[in-house]
C-alpha positions in Angstrom: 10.1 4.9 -0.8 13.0 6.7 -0.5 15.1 3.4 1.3 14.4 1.9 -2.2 17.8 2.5 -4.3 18.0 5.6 -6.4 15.9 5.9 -9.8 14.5 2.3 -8.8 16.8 0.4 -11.1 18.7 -2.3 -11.1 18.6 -5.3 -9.0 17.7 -5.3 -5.4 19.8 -6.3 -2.4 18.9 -8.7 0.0 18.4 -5.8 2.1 16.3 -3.8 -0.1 14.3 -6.8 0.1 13.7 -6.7 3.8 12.9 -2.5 3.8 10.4 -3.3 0.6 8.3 -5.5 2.9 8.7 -3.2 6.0 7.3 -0.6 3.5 4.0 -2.8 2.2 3.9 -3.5 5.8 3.6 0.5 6.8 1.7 1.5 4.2 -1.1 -1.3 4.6 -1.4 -0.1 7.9 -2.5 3.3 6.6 -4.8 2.0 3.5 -6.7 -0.4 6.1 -6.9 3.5 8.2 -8.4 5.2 5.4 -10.4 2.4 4.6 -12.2 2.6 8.0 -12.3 6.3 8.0 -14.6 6.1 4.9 -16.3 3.6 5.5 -17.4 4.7 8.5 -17.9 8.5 7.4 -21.7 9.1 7.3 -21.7 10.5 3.9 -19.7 7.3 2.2 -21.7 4.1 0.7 -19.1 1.7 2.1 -21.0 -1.1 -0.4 -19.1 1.4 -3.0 -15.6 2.2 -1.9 -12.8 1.2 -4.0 -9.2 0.6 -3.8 -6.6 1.1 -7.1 -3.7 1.3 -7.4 -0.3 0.6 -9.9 2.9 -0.1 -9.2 3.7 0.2 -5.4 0.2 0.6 -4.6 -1.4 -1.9 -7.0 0.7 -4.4 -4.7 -1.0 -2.8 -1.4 -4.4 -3.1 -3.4 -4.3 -6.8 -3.9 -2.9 -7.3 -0.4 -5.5 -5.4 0.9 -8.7 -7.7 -1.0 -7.2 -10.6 0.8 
């Protein structure tokens, strides 16, 4: 997050645009990682693992239910 323009106010750039979704885009990739890890850890229920999340991550958390 720290590409994202300092205190995170204010309107964004086109730019800041573009490094927001190569940032969802990173990220996912390591939510859908720890998603496999647990689900496939011997110990985890994976009929019970959750994802939450607010702000930044509430985004990744509705991306990732699709």
């Amino acid at each position: 997050m720290d590409a994202l323009p300092a205190g995170g106010e204010g309107p964004l750039a086109p730019q800041d645009g573009e490094t927001l979704v190569r940032l969802l885009n990173e990220q996912q990739a390591d939510l859908y990682a720890a998603l496999e890890f647990l689900t496939g850890h011997p110990s985890t229920d994976a009929s019970r693992v959750a994802v939450v999340g607010s702000s930044f991550s509430g985004i990744q958390t509705v991306l990732a239910s699709t």
